[in-house]
C-alpha positions in Angstrom: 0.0 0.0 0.0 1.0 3.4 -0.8 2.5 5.4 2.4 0.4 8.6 1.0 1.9 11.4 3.8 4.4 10.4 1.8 3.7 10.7 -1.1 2.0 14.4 -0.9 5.0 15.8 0.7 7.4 14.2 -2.3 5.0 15.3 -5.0 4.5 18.5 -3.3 8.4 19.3 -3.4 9.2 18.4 -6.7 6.1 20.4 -8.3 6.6 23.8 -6.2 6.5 26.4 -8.4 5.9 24.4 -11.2 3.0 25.8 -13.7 3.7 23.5 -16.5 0.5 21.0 -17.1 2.5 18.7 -18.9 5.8 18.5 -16.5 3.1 18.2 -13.1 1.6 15.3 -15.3 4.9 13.9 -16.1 6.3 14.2 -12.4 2.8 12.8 -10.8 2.8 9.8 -13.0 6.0 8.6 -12.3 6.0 9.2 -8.2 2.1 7.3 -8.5 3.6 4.3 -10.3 6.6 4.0 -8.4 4.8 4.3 -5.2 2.8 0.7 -5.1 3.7 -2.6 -6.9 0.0 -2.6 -7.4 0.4 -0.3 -10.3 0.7 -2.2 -13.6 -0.1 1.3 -16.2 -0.1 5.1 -14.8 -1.0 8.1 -16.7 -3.0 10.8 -17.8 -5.2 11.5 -20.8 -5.5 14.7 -21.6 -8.6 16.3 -22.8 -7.7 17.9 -26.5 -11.4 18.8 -27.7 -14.9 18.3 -27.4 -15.3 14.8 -25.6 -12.3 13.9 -26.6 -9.1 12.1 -24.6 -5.5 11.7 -26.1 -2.8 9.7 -24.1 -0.4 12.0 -22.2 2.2 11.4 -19.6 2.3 8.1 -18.5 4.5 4.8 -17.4 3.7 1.5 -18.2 3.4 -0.6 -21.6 1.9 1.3 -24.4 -1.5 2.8 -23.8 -4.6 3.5 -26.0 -3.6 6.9 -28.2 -7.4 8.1 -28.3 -10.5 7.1 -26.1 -13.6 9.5 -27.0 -15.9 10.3 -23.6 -18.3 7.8 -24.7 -16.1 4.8 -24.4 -14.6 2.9 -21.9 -13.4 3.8 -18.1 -11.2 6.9 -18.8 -14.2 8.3 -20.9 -17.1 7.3 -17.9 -14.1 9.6 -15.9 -14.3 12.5 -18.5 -18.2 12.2 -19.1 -19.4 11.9 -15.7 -16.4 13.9 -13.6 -16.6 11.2 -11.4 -13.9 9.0 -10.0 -14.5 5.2 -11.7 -12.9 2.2 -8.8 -14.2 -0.6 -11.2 -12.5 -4.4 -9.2 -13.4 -6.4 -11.9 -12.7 -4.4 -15.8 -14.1 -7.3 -17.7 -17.5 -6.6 -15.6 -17.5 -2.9 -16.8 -19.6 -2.4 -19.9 -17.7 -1.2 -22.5 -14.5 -1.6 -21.2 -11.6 -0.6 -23.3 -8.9 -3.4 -23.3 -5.1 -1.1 -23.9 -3.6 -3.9 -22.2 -5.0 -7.5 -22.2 -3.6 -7.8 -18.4 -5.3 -5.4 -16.5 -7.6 -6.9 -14.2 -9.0 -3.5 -12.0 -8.8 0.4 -12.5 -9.3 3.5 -10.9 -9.6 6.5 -13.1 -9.7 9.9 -11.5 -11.3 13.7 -13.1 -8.4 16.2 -12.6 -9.6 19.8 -12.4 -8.1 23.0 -12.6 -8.3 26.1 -10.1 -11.2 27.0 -12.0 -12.9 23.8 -12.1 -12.0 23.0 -15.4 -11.9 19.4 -16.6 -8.0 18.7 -17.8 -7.8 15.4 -18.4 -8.3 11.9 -16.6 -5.8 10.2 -14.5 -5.5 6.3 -15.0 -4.2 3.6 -13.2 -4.6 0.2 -14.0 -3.8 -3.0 -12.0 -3.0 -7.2 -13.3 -4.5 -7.9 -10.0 -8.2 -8.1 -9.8 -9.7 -5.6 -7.2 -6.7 -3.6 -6.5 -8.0 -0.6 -5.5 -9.8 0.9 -2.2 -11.9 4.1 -1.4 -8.9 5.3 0.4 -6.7 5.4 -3.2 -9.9 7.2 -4.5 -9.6 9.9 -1.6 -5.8 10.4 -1.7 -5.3 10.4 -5.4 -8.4 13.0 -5.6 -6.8 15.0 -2.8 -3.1 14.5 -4.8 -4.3 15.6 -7.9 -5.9 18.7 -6.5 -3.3 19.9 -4.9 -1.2 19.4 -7.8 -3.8 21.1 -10.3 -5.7 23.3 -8.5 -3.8 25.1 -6.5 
């Protein structure tokens, strides 16, 4: 399990003063990933036009390049500004298969200061129900102090 005190304050120092969408998403998914073994794929898509998502930063195998809102975990995310903890992905309808391995997934909105929808933050697991309420509360928290401030 993630040590998340931890976690904030490392993510906290390396983005200080940092503006730059790309290089916060860039620095967030690589702390995330590295943080929990649990972590098979970690990464952003970005939102680049009307219900639209394009892969950003990320670590992990290759992921899917485009996902429209309408489709898949990521776009339920982007559609519904929601977070999506879904144990089981082969039980979620419509699920979009980047990676035949992953099992579970938690995708989380990120928001700017103004409430803005920016993109959608993705993790995905091999193991099957990998992820609790508290990852949905501290990667929320994370990403809003990373995005909002």
């Amino acid at each position: 399990m993630i040590d998340y005190p931890s976690l904030h304050k490392t993510v906290a120092a390396l983005t200080e003063g940092e503006d730059d969408v790309v290089a916060l998403m860039a620095t967030l998914a690589c702390e995330v990933h590295h943080a929990d073994d649990r972590f098979d794929w970690t990464g952003f898509y970005r939102v680049v036009g009307p219900e639209m998502l394009k892969i950003g930063p990320y670590q992990g195998g290759h992921g899917c390049l485009v996902i429209p809102f309408a489709r898949g975990v990521c776009g339920a995310a982007a559609r519904t500004g929601q977070v999506q903890l879904v144990a089981d992905v082969e039980a979620f309808e419509g699920h979009i298969a980047c990676a035949s391995s992953t099992r579970s997934e938690i995708v989380l909105p990120v928001f700017d200061r103004t409430g803005a929808l920016l993109a959608v933050f993705d993790i995905d697991s091999d193991q099957p129900d990998a992820f609790t309420q508290t990852d949905a509360t501290e990667l929320s928290r994370l990403l809003a102090a990373t995005f909002a401030r």
